[in-house]
Each structure stands twice: as structure tokens, then as C-alpha cells.
N, C-alpha and C positions, 0 to 999 in steps of 0.2 A: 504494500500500500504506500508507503513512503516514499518505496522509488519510483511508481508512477506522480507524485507531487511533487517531487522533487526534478522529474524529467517533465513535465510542463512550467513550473516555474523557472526554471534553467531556462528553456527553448524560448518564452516569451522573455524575457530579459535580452538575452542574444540577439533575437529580433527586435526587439527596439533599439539596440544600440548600433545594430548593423548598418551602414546606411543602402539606401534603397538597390542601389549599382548590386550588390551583396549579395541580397538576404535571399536569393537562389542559391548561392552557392552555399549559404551557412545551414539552409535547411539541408542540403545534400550532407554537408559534412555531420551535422546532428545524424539522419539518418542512418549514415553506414556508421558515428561512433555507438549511438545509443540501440542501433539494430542489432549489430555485434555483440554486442553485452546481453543482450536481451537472448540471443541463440545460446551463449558460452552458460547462463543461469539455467537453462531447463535441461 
């Protein structure tokens, strides 16, 4: 439970400080880190 809270309050933060040019690439890179993590846990 934590770590879905803590993985949307991470991601919005990220995106707001990204600027606009960015925040394509920042969600890609959240993706493969937080996707990654999420296969290695089950």
C-alpha cells in the first residue's frame, strides 16, 4: 500500500517540476524504473 502512495506522489512531483519539453521522457523513464521494480517484487 505504501508503495503505490508513494509511487504516485513521486510521479506527480516529477511532473510538475519537469518542464513541458520533458515530461514525455520523465514519464518513460518512471515507467521502465518503477515497472522494473514492480516485476523484481512479485
Amino acid at each position: 500500500m505504501f508503495h503505490s502512495i508513494y509511487a504516485a506522489f513521486n510521479a506527480s512531483l516529477m511532473q510538475m517540476k519537469a518542464a513541458p519539453e520533458f515530461r514525455s521522457r520523465v514519464v518513460a523513464l518512471q515507467t521502465v524504473t518503477w515497472g522494473s521494480r514492480r516485476s523484481q517484487d512479485c
